[in-house]
C-alpha positions as CSV (number, residue, x, y, z in Angstrom):
1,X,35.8,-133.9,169.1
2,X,37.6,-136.9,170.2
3,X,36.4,-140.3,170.2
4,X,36.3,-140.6,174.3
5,X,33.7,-137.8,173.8
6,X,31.5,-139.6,171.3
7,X,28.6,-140.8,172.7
8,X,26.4,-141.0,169.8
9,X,26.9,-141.0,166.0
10,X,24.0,-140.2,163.4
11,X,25.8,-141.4,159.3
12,X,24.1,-139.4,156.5
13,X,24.8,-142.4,154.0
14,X,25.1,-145.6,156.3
15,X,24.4,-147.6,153.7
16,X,27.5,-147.0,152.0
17,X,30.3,-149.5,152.4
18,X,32.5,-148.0,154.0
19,X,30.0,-146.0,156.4
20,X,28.2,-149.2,157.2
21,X,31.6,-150.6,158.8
22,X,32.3,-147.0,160.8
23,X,28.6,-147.7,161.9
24,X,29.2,-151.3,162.8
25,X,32.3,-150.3,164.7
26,X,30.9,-147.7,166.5
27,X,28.0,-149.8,167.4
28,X,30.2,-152.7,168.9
29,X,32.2,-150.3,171.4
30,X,28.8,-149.3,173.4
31,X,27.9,-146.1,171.1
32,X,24.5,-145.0,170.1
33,X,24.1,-145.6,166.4
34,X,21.7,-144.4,163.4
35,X,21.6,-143.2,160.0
36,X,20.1,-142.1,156.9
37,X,20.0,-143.6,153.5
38,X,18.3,-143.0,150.5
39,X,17.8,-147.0,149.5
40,X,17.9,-150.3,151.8
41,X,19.8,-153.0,150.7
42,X,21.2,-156.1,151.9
43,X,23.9,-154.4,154.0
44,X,21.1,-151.8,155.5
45,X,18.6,-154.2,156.8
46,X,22.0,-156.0,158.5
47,X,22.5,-153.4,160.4
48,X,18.9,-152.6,161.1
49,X,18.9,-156.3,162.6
50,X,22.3,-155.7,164.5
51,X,19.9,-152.6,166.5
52,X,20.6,-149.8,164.3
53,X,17.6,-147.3,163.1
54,X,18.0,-146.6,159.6
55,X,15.3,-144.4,157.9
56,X,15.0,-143.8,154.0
57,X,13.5,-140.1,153.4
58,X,15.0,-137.1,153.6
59,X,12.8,-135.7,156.5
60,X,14.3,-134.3,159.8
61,X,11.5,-136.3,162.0
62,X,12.9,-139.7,161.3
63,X,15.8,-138.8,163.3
64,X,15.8,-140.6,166.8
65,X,15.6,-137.5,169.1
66,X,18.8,-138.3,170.9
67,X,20.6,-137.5,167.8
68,X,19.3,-134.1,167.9
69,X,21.7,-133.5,171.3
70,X,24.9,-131.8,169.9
71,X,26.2,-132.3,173.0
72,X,28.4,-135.8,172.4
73,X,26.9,-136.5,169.0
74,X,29.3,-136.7,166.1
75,X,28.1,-136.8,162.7
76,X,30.0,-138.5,159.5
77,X,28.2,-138.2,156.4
78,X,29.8,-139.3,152.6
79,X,30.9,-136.8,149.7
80,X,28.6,-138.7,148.2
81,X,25.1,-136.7,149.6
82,X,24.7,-133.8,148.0
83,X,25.4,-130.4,149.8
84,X,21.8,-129.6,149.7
85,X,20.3,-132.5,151.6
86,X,18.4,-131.2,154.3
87,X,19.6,-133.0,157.4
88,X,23.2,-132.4,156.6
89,X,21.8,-128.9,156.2
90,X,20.4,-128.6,159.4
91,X,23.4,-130.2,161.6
92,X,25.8,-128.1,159.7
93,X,23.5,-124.2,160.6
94,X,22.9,-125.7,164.2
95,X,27.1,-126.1,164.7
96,X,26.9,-129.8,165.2
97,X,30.8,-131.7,165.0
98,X,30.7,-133.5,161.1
99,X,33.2,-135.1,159.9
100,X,33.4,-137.1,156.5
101,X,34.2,-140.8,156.6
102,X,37.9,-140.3,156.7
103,X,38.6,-138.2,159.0
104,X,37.0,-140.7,161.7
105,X,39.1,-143.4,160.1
106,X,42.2,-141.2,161.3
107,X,41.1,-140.5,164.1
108,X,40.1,-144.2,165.3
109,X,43.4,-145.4,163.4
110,X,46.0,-142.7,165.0
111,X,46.9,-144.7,167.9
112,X,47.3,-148.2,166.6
113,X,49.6,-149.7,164.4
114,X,47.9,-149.1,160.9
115,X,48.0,-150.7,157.7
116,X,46.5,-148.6,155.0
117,X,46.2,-149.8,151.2
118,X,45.6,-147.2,148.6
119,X,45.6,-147.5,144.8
120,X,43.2,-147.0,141.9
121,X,42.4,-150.5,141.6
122,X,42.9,-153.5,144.3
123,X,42.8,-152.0,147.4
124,X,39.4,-154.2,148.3
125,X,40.9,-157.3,148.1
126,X,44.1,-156.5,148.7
127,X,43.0,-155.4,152.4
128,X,40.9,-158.3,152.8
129,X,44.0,-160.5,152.1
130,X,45.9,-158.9,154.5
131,X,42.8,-158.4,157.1
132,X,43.2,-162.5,157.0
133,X,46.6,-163.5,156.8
134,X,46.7,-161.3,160.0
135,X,43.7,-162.7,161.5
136,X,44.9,-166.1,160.8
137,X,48.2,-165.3,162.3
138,X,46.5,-164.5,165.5
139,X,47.4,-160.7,165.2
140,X,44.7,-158.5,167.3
141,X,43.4,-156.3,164.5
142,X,40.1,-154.2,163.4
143,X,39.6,-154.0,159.7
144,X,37.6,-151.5,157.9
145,X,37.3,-153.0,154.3
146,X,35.7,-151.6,150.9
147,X,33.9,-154.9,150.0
148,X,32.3,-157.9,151.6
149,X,35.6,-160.1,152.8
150,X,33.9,-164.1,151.7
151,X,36.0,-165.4,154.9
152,X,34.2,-163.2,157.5
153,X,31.1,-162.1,156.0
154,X,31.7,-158.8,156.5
155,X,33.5,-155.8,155.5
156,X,34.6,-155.4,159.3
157,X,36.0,-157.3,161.8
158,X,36.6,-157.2,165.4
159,X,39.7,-159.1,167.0
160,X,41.3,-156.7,168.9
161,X,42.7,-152.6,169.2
162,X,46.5,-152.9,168.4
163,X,46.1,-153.2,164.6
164,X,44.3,-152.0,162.3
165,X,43.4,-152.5,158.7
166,X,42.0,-149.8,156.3
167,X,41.5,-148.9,152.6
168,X,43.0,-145.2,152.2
169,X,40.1,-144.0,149.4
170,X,42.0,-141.3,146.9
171,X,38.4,-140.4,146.1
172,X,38.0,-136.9,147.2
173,X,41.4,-136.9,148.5
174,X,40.3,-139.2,151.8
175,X,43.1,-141.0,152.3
176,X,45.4,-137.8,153.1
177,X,43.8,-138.0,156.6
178,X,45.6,-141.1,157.5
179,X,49.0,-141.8,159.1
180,X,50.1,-145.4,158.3
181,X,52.6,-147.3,160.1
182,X,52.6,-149.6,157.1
183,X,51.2,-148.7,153.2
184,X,50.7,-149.7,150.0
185,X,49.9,-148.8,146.5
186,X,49.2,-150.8,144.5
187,X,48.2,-148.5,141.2
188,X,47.7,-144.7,140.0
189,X,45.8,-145.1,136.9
190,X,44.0,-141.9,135.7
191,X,40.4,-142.0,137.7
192,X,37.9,-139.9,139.7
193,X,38.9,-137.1,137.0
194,X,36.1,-134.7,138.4
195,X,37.3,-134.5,141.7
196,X,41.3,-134.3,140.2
197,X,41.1,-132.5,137.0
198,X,43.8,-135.0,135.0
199,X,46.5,-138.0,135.9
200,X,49.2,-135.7,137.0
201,X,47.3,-134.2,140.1
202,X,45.9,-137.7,140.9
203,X,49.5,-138.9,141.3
204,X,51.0,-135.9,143.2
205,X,48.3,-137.0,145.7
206,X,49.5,-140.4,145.6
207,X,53.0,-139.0,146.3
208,X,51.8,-136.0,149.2
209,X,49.7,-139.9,150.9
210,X,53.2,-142.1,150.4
211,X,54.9,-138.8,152.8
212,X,51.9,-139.2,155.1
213,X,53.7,-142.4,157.2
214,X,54.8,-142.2,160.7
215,X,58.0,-142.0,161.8
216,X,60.0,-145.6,160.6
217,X,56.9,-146.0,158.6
218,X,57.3,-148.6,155.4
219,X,55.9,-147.7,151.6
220,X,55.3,-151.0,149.0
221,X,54.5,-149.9,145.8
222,X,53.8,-151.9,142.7
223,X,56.9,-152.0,141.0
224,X,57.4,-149.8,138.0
225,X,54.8,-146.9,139.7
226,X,56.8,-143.9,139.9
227,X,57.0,-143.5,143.8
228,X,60.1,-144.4,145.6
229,X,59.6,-147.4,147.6
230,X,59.9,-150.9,148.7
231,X,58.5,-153.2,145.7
232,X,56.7,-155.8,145.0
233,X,56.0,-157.8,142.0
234,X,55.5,-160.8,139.7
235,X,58.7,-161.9,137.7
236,X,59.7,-158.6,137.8
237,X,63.1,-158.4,140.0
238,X,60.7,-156.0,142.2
239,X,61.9,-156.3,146.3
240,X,59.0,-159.0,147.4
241,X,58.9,-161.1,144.0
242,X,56.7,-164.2,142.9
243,X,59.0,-166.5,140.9
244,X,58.5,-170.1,139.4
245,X,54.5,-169.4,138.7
246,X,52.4,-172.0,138.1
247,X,49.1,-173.0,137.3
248,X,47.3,-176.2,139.2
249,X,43.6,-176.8,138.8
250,X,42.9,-173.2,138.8
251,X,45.4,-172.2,141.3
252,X,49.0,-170.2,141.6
253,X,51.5,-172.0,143.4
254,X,54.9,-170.0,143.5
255,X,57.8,-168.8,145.4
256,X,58.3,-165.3,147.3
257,X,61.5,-164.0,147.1
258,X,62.1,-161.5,149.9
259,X,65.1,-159.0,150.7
260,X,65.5,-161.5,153.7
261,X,64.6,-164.6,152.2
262,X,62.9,-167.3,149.8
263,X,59.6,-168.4,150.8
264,X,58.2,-171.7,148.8
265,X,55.8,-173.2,147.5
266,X,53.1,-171.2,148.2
267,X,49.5,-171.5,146.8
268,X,46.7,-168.9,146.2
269,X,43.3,-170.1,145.0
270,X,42.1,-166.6,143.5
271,X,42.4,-166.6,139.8
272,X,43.7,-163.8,137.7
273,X,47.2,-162.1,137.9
274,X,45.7,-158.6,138.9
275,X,45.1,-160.7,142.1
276,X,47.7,-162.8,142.9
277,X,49.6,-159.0,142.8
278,X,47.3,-158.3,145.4
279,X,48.2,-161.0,147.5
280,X,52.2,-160.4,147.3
281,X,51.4,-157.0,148.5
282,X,49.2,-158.0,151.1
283,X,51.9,-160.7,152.4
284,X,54.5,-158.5,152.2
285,X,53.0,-156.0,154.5
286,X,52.4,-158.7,156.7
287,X,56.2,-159.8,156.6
288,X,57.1,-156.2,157.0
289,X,54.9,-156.3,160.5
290,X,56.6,-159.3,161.5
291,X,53.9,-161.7,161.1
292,X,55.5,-165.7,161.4
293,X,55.6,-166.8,157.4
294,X,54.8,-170.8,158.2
295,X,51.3,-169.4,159.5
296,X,50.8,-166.5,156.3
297,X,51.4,-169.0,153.6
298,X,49.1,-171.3,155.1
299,X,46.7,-168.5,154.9
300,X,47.7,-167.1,151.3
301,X,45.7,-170.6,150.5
302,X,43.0,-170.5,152.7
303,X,41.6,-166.8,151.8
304,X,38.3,-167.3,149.9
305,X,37.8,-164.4,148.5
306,X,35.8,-160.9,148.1
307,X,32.4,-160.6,147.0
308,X,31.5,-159.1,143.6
309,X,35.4,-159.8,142.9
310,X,36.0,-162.2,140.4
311,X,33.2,-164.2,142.3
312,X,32.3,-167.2,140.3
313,X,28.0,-167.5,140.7
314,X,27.9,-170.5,139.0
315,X,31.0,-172.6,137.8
316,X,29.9,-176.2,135.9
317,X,31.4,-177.8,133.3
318,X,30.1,-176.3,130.1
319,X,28.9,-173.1,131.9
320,X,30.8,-170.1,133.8
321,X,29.1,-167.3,135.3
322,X,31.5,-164.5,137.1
323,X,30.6,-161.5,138.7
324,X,33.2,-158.3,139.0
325,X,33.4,-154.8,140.6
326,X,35.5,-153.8,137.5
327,X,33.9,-150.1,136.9
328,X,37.7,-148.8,135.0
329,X,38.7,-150.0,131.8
330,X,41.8,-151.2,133.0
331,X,39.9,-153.4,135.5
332,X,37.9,-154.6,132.7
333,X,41.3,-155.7,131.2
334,X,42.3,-157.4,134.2
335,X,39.1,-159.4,134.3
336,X,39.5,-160.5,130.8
337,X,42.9,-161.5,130.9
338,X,41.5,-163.5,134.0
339,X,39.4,-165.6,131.9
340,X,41.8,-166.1,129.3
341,X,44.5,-167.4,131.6
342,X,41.3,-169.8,133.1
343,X,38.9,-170.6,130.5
344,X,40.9,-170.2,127.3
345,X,39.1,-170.3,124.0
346,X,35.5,-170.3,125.7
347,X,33.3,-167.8,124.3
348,X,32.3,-165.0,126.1
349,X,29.4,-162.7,126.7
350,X,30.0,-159.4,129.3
351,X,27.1,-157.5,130.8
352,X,28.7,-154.2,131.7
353,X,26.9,-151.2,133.7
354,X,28.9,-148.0,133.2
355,X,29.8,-146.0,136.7
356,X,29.2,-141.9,136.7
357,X,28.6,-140.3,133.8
358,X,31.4,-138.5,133.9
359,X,33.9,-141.5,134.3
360,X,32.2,-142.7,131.1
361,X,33.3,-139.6,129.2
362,X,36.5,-139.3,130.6
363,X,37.7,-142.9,129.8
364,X,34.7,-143.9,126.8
365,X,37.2,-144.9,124.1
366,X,39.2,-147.2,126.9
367,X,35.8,-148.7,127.9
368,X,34.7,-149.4,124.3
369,X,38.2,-150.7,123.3
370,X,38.5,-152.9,126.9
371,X,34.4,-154.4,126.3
372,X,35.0,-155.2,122.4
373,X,37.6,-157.8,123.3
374,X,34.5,-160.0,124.5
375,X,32.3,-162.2,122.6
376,X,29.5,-160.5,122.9
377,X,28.7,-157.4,124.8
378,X,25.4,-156.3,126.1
379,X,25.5,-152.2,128.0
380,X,23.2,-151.3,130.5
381,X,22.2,-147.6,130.8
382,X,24.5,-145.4,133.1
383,X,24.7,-145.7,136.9
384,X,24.3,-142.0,138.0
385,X,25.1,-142.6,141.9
386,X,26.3,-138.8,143.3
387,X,26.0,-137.6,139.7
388,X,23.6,-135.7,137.4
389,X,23.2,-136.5,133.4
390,X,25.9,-135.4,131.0
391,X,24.5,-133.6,127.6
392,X,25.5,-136.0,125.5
393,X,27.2,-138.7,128.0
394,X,24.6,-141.6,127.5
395,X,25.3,-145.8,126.9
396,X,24.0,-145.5,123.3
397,X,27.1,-143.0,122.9
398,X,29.2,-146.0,124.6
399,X,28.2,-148.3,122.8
400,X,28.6,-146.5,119.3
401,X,32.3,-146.4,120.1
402,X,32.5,-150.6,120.9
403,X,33.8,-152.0,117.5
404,X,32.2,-155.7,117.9
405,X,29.2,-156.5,115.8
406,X,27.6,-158.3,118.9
407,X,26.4,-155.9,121.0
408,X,23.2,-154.5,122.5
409,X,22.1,-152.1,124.8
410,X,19.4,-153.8,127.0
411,X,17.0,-153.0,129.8
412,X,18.2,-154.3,133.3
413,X,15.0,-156.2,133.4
414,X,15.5,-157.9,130.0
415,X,19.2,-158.8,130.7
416,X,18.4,-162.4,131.9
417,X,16.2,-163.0,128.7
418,X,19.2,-161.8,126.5
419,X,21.9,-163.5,128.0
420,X,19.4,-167.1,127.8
421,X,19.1,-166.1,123.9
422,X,22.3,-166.6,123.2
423,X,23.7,-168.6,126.2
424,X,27.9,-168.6,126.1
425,X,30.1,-171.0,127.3
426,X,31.5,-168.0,130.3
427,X,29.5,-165.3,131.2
428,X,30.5,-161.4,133.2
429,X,28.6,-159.3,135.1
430,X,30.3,-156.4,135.6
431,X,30.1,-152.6,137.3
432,X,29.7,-150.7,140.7
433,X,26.4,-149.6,140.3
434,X,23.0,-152.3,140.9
435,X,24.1,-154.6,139.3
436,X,25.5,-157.0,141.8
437,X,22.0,-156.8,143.2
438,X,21.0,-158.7,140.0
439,X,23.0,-161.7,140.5
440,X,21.0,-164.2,142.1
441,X,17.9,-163.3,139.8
442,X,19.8,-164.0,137.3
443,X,21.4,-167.1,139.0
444,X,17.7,-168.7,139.4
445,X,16.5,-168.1,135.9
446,X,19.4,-169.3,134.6
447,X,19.0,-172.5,136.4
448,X,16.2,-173.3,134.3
449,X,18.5,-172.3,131.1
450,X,21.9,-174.2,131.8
């Protein structure tokens, strides 16, 4: 099916964050849109306001009749639902045209010029930055992003056809449906072991995506990941290289040295090194695509941010509280090392809500080693999300393995109470579970605290 014979599309999983921009898109060009999910959330009942009908049970009479038509009705559902849910069921055994999340990003990206950031860890932000150094530069773009982009609300925008602006997911091996004009990776740590079986196949995967360009197509890579490519880097003598980094009131201000020049003076108002690599890749890609540099590094300092990446909820003197995505040990890392390099010597407590349970076994002595670096550390029980318990795979066995006397395992409803017991000087939410739907309960009772 192509998309000039879409008339209709039905998402199993709409509520997802990359589904919900698909649905958003499709609902802006004039198609008929509706979904399934099992929870609403703040990004459901947005698109229920936007005109989109969104039921919540499993039952094949919530769906709108029209959707029933095969004829011109495509429908995208998310490895995420499980094979035996009954509507996917039913449109599979009644020869309806599916297609997973992916596959309609390739198909709605093949004919523009495509950016597409892969990696492990900081392809979110990393595609936000470059979704607005682009938008600022007046380029006519669509962007399909993996998190909530603070400068347009949104994980999608809408400014034009020509360009477009995706996250190439190595989960379930997604991303080898696109075919970027432009891409970048910006890391291949070990993850998503269940779908990949260990590191080494992860990485081939990485390599068979970095031979998926077009014709004249460009590759960034972080430098010192073993893919052959163009570089980029901090201090590092990589191809696009940050040089002269400093710290002002919280911010980086440095140069870009580029293979065709020196670009100075540039500032970037997101703290923590993990991200000011994100935004030298993201400018770079912009360079690459010929975007005018005056107009990008006025826009390097103007990009607010991503929510639920190193967001600050409350920052007061005295009193820090940040809220990550980190959901990977090495993430966890980068977070930390964030706060040292911005709130040195302050102590610290970490709330941390493991992701899968079989991400928890794979990587639980990095967790425990990455979490016992903070203060304190208080575990919430495991996330499931597409997953079933593990014998044996619980947070008390987490937590067993953290060597730090201060730390707890507590009830998501008696976090707040916790944290307020023994109030620190910075505190970290962190996970990619429910927990970011915690934050401003805990915001307002710790108002009453701080």
């Amino acid at each position: 099916m192509e998309i000039k014979d879409i008339h209709r599309v039905y998402f199993i999983g709409i509520g997802g964050i990359g589904m919900s921009a698909l649905a958003r898109y499709f609902h802006l060009t004039g198609k008929g849109v509706a979904g399934y999910d099992k929870t609403e959330t703040p990004l459901t009942r947005e698109l229920t306001e936007s005109g989109i009908a969104i039921h919540y049970s499993d039952r094949l009479e919530d769906i709108p009749p029209q959707f029933l038509d095969k004829a011109g009705t495509l429908i995208v559902y998310t490895p995420a639902v499980p094979d035996t849910h009954s509507e996917l069921t039913y449109f599979r055994k009644h020869g309806f045209s599916l297609k997973k999340r992916a596959e309609v990003l390739g198909m709605i990206t093949r004919d523009t010029f495509c950016f597409a950031v892969a990696g492990t860890h900081g392809k979110t932000t990393t595609s936000c930055i470059l979704a607005h150094l682009l938008n600022e530069s007046g380029t006519p773009l669509t962007a399909f992003l993996g998190g909530i982009s603070e400068d347009f609300n949104s994980n999608f925008l809408m400014k034009g056809s020509a360009y477009t602006v995706v996250e190439a997911d190595e989960f379930d091996r997604s991303f080898l449906h696109l075919s970027p004009d432009i891409a970048c990776i910006t890391s291949m740590d070990a993850d998503h072991l269940d779908i990949y079986g260990d590191h080494e196949n992860l990485k081939k995967s990485f390599l068979e995506f970095s031979r998926r360009l077009k014709p004249g197509g460009t590759l960034l890579v972080k430098n010192g990941l073993s893919i052959p490519g163009t570089t980029y880097g901090i201090e590092d003598n990589a191809d696009y290289c940050a040089l002269n980094l400093k710290i002002e009131k919280g911010s980086y201000i440095f140069d870009l040295e580029t293979p065709e020049t020196t670009l100075q003076g540039i500032r970037f108002n997101k703290p923590g090194r993990h991200n000011l690599l994100n935004g030298v890749a993201a400018l770079a890609m912009a360079l690459k695509a010929g975007s005018e540099p005056g107009k990008l590094m006025d826009a390097m300092e103007t990009f607010k941010g991503v929510q639920r990446r190193f967001s600050y909820a409350i920052k007061e003197e005295g009193f820090v509280f940040i809220d990550d995505y980190a959901h990977h040990p090495t993430e966890i890392d980068a977070v930390y090392e964030a706060i040292q390099e911005m709130h040195p010597g302050k102590e610290t407590t970490v709330v941390f809500q493991p992701h899968l349970y079989s991400r928890t076994r794979d990587f639980g002595d990095a967790f425990a080693k990455s979490l016992e670096k903070f203060d304190r550390v208080l575990l919430l029980e495991i996330y499931p999300a597409r997953e079933k318990p593990l014998e044996g795979i619980t947070a008390e066995w987490l937590l067993e393995k953290i060597e730090n006397p201060n730390k707890k395992l507590v009830k998501k409803n008696e976090m707040t109470k916790e944290i307020i017991q023994h109030l620190p000087e910075v505190l970290i939410t962190l996970g990619a579970g429910d927990i970011g739907l915690e934050i401003n309960n805990i915001k307002k009772e710790l108002a009453h605290a701080i």
